[in-house]
Steps between C-alpha positions, in 0.01 A plus 500: 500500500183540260502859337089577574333809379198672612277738321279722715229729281200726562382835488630795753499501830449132555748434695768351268786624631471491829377108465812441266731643664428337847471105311853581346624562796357157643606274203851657514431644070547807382234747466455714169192776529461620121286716620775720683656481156244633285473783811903549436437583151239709554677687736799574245262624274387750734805580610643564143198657375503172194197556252402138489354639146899504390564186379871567479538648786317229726684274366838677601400492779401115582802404339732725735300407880586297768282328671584281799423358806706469844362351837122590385583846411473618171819724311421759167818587405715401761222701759296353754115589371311248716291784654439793216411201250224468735360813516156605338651684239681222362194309567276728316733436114639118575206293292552731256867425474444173560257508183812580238591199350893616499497524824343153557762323295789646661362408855388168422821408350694573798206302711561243326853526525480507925326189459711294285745497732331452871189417648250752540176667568398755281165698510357758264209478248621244225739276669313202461378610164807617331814535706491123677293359288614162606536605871462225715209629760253794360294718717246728413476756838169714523346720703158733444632844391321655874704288652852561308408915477465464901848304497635784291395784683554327827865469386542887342344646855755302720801639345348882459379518189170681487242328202104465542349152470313570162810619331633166586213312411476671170880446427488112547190487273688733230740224530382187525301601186828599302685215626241230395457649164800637374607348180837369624452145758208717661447295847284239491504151767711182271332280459686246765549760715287445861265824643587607831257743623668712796223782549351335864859282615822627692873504328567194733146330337591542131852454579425131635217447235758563205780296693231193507485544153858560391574193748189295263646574171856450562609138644745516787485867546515602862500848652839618507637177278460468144 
């Protein structure tokens, strides 16, 4: 069996994760959403009440967490924090986090560790720029921020969390403009990678679209067979 990988990028609220996760499950590959980590992370900073100003202290910390992943879910320390990492204020601090260039190398290594050793698909903001660079199929998943702030607070509302529209809005603007200009692999589309634009299709719609292309770029690969 060919080892494949699969690097998924854009900005919030596109859809990466959902899309990801759903093709892994039809090519039979494991799914890896960096994003989750980089949430993980930020949530043990909160918890421990880090300054990511402390230098010495960060870094005790990154080189004493664990990080994994179990039948989709993801484990901080040894606890189930699939839900809280999702929660605005985790939200509200991750491109921040996700800024610190520690934090960055530690996570990347141990991306690029996952993927050494299985196929995958892997989605975050410089997969196909810096983490896979040599990935075999690279999409670049957008959406018009209206459309990913309605996602968002579509999402937040359905499982009781009270948030205005405008305060999501403004949030995914805040960051998509750290993420595609922080100083450390800011996200940006590689230049192989193919735009997908999701902000007028269904799941099943982009789902099929990136298939097609997956199925385009690498020979012999069926759904559910690599």
């Amino acid at each position: 069996m060919k080892k494949i990988s699969i690097a998924i990028d854009g900005p919030a609220g596109a859809g990466k994760s959902t899309i990801a996760k759903i093709i892994a499950k039809k090519l039979n590959i494991e799914y890896i959403d960096t994003g989750a980590m980089y949430r993980a992370v930020t949530l043990k900073i909160l918890r421990d009440n880090i300054d990511i100003n402390d230098k010495e202290q960060l870094l005790n910390m990154l080189n004493n967490i664990e990080i994994k992943f179990v039948n989709n879910r993801i484990y901080l320390d040894g606890l189930d924090v699939s839900e809280e990492i999702r929660m605005p204020h985790v939200g509200k601090y991750v491109s921040q986090v996700a800024a610190i260039k520690e934090v960055r190398e530690k996570l990347v290594l141990l991306q690029r560790n996952i993927a050494k050793n299985s196929s995958v698909i892997m989605d975050g903001r410089d997969i196909g720029t810096n983490v896979l660079k040599d990935a075999d199929v690279k999409i670049f998943l957008i959406a018009s921020v209206e459309e990913r702030a309605k996602r968002r607070y579509k999402e937040l509302k359905q499982k009781g969390i009270e948030v205005s529209y405008e305060d999501i809005l403004r949030e995914i603007e805040k960051r998509d403009f750290i993420d595609s200009t922080r100083e450390v692999n800011p996200l940006k589309k590689a230049e192989d990678a193919i735009i997908v634009d999701s902000s007028n299709k269904t799941i099943d719609e982009v789902v099929e679209e990136i298939l097609n292309i997956i199925s385009f770029k690498i020979k012999g690969c069926e759904y559910g067979i690599i």
